[in-house]
C-alpha positions in Angstrom: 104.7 118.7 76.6 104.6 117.5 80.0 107.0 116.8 82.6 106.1 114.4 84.4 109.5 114.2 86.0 108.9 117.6 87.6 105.7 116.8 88.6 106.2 113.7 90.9 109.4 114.9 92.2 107.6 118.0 93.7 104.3 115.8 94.8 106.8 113.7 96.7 108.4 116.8 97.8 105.5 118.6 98.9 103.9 115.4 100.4 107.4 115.4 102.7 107.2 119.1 103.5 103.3 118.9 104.5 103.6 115.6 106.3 106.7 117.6 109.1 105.2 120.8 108.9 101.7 119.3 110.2 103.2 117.1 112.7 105.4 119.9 113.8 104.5 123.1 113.5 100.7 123.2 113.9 98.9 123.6 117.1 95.7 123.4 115.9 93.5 121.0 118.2 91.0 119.6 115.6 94.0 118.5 113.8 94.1 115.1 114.8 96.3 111.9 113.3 96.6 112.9 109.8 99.1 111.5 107.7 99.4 112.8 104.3 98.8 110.0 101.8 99.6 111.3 98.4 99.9 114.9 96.3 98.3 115.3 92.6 99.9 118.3 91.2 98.0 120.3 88.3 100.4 119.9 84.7 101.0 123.8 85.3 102.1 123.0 89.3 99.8 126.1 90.2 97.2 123.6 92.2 97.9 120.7 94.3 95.4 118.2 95.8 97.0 116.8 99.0 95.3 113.5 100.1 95.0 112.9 104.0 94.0 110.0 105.7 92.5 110.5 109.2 92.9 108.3 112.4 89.4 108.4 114.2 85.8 109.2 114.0 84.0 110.7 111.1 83.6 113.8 113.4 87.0 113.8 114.0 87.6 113.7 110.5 85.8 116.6 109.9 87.7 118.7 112.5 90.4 117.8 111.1 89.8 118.5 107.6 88.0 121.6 109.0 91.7 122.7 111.0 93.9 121.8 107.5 91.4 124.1 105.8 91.5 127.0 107.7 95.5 126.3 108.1 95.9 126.8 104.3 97.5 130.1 104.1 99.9 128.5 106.5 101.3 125.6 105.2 101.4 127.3 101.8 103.2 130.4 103.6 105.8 127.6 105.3 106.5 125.7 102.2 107.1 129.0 100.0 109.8 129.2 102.7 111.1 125.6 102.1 110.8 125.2 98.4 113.1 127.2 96.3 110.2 127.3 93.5 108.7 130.2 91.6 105.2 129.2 92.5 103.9 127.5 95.2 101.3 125.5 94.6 97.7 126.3 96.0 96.7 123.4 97.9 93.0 122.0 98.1 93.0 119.1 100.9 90.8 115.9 100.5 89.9 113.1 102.8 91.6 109.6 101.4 89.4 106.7 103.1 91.6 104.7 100.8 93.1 102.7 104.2 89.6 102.5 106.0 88.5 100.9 102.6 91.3 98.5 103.0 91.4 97.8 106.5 87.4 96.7 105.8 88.9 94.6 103.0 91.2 93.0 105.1 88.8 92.6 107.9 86.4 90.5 105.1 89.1 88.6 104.3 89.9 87.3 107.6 86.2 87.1 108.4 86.1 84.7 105.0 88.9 82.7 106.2 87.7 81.8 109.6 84.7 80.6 107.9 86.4 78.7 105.3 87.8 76.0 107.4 84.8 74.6 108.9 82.9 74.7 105.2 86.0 73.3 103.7 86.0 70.0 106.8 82.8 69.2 106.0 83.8 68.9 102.1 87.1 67.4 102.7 85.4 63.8 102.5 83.9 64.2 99.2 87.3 65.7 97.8 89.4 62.6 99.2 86.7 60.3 97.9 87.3 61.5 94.4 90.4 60.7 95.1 90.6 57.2 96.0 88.9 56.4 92.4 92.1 56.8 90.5 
């Protein structure tokens, strides 16, 4: 049976842990702003897949995922350390374009609704003539 439980109190745990420990402790300079946006743990808790979202370029991006990758062994060294688990988890890193996606959303939006008063003036007439017919 799973615990689910378990599992999102240590992804919220872990997604803490990583979140200080990169914006602390590394000194890597391809890491750039990463922020970590969410933690999937395996039902066993042996793997995690830690989300980041990245602040920049897509080659900065890439350094960045290029500097969490190699600072692997790290992290996972720093948060045996911190947890008071039997296992730490191995951790896999992944981009998350999740808040580009919506920032692009968001920027349609607005785009839409700039446009939409000038189409909706020019059919504001016929709407208040339907109106009048009552």
């Amino acid at each position: 049976m799973r615990n689910n439980r378990r599992e999102d109190q240590l992804s919220g745990v872990i997604t803490r842990e990583l979140s200080d420990l990169i914006h602390t402790r590394m000194k890597d300079p391809r890491i750039g702003f990463a922020s970590i946006t969410g933690v999937e743990l395996s039902h066993d808790l042996r793997y995690a897949k830690v989300y980041v979202s990245v602040l920049g370029s897509q080659e900065e991006q890439r350094e960045t995922m290029r500097g969490l990758g190699s600072a692997t062994g790290f992290l996972r060294r720093e948060l045996a350390q911190r947890l008071t688990i039997r296992y730490v988890p191995e951790i896999a890193f992944h981009l998350d374009e999740s808040i580009a996606r919506g920032a692009r959303v968001m920027d349609l939006l607005r785009q839409v609704h700039t446009e939409s008063p000038a189409s909706s003036a020019s059919s504001a007439p016929s709407a208040t003539a339907g109106d009048d017919s009552e």
